[in-house]
C-alpha positions as CSV (number, residue, x, y, z in Angstrom):
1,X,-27.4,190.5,215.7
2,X,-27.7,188.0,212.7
3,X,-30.2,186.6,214.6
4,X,-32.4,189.7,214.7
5,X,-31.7,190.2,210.7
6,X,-33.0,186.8,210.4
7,X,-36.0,187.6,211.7
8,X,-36.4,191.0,210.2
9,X,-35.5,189.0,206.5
10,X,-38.3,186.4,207.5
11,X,-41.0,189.4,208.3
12,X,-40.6,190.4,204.9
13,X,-40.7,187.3,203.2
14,X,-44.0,186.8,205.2
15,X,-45.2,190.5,204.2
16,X,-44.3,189.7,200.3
17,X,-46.5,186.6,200.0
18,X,-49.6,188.9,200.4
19,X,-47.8,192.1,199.2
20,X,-45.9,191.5,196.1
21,X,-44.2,193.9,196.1
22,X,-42.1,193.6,198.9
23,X,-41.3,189.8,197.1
24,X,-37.7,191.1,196.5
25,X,-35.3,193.9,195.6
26,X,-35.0,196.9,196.9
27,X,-38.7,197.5,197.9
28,X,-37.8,194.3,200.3
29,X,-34.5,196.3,201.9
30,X,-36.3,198.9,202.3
31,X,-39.4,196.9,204.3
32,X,-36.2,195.3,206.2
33,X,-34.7,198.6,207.1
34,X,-38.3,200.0,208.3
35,X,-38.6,197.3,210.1
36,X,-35.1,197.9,212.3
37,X,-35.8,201.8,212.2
38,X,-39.3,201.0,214.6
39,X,-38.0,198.5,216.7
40,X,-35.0,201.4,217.4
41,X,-37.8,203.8,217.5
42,X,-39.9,201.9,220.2
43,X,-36.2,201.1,222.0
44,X,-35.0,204.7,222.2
45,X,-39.0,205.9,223.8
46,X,-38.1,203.4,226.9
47,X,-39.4,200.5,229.1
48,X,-42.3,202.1,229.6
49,X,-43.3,202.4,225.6
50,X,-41.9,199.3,224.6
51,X,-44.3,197.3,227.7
52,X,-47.4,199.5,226.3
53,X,-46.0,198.3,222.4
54,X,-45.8,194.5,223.8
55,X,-49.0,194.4,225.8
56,X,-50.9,196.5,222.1
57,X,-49.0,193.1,219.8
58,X,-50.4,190.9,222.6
59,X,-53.8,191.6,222.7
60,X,-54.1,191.9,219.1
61,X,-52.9,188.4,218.8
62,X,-55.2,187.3,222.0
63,X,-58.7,189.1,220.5
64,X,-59.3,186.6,217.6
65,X,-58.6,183.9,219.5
66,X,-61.2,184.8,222.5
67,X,-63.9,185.1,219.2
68,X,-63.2,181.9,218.4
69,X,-63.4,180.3,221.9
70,X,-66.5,182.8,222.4
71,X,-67.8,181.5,219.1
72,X,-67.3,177.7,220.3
73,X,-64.9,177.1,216.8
Protein backbone atom coordinates (compact mmCIF):
# COMPACT_ATOMS: atom_id res chain seq x y z
CA UNK A 1 0.00 0.00 0.00
CA UNK A 2 2.84 2.59 0.68
CA UNK A 3 3.81 1.67 -2.54
CA UNK A 4 0.61 2.80 -4.20
CA UNK A 5 0.69 6.14 -1.95
CA UNK A 6 4.04 6.68 -3.38
CA UNK A 7 2.85 6.77 -6.63
CA UNK A 8 -0.31 8.62 -6.02
CA UNK A 9 2.21 11.43 -3.92
CA UNK A 10 4.46 11.38 -7.15
CA UNK A 11 1.23 12.04 -9.56
CA UNK A 12 0.70 15.09 -7.74
CA UNK A 13 4.02 16.43 -7.50
CA UNK A 14 4.02 15.84 -11.40
CA UNK A 15 0.41 17.64 -11.65
CA UNK A 16 1.75 20.71 -9.39
CA UNK A 17 4.78 21.58 -11.70
CA UNK A 18 2.19 22.71 -14.32
CA UNK A 19 -0.72 23.35 -11.88
CA UNK A 20 0.45 25.35 -9.06
CA UNK A 21 -1.82 24.92 -7.23
CA UNK A 22 -1.78 21.48 -6.45
CA UNK A 23 2.26 22.44 -5.44
CA UNK A 24 1.27 21.62 -1.78
CA UNK A 25 -1.20 21.75 1.07
CA UNK A 26 -4.37 20.77 1.19
CA UNK A 27 -5.29 21.33 -2.52
CA UNK A 28 -2.40 18.54 -2.98
CA UNK A 29 -4.36 15.94 -0.35
CA UNK A 30 -7.10 16.52 -1.86
CA UNK A 31 -5.54 15.76 -5.70
CA UNK A 32 -4.01 12.58 -3.77
CA UNK A 33 -7.28 11.44 -2.36
CA UNK A 34 -9.10 11.95 -5.98
CA UNK A 35 -6.62 10.18 -7.29
CA UNK A 36 -7.28 6.87 -4.89
CA UNK A 37 -11.19 7.54 -5.04
CA UNK A 38 -10.93 6.72 -9.24
CA UNK A 39 -8.66 4.10 -9.15
CA UNK A 40 -11.47 2.48 -6.39
CA UNK A 41 -13.99 3.80 -8.73
CA UNK A 42 -12.65 1.96 -11.92
CA UNK A 43 -11.80 -1.23 -9.31
CA UNK A 44 -15.32 -1.58 -7.92
CA UNK A 45 -16.99 -1.24 -12.09
CA UNK A 46 -14.89 -4.75 -12.75
CA UNK A 47 -12.30 -6.47 -15.14
CA UNK A 48 -14.20 -5.53 -17.79
CA UNK A 49 -13.98 -1.49 -17.06
CA UNK A 50 -10.72 -1.45 -15.76
CA UNK A 51 -9.28 -3.47 -19.36
CA UNK A 52 -11.49 -0.76 -21.44
CA UNK A 53 -9.66 2.15 -18.75
CA UNK A 54 -6.11 0.40 -19.49
CA UNK A 55 -6.47 -0.08 -23.29
CA UNK A 56 -8.21 4.15 -23.28
CA UNK A 57 -4.39 5.15 -21.02
CA UNK A 58 -2.70 3.00 -23.67
CA UNK A 59 -3.63 4.39 -26.67
CA UNK A 60 -3.42 7.74 -25.51
CA UNK A 61 0.15 7.23 -24.66
CA UNK A 62 0.64 5.22 -28.19
CA UNK A 63 -1.19 8.11 -30.64
CA UNK A 64 1.70 10.76 -30.27
CA UNK A 65 4.15 8.49 -30.64
CA UNK A 66 2.72 6.91 -34.13
CA UNK A 67 2.64 11.03 -35.30
CA UNK A 68 5.99 11.14 -34.69
CA UNK A 69 7.08 7.92 -36.41
CA UNK A 70 4.40 8.93 -39.15
CA UNK A 71 6.00 12.39 -39.18
CA UNK A 72 9.59 10.72 -39.54
CA UNK A 73 10.81 12.84 -36.10
Amino acid sequence: MLGVAGVAAAAADALGTTITALAGGPVRSLAIIGWFAALALINLRGVGFAAGVVALVTSIKLIPLALFVEVGI
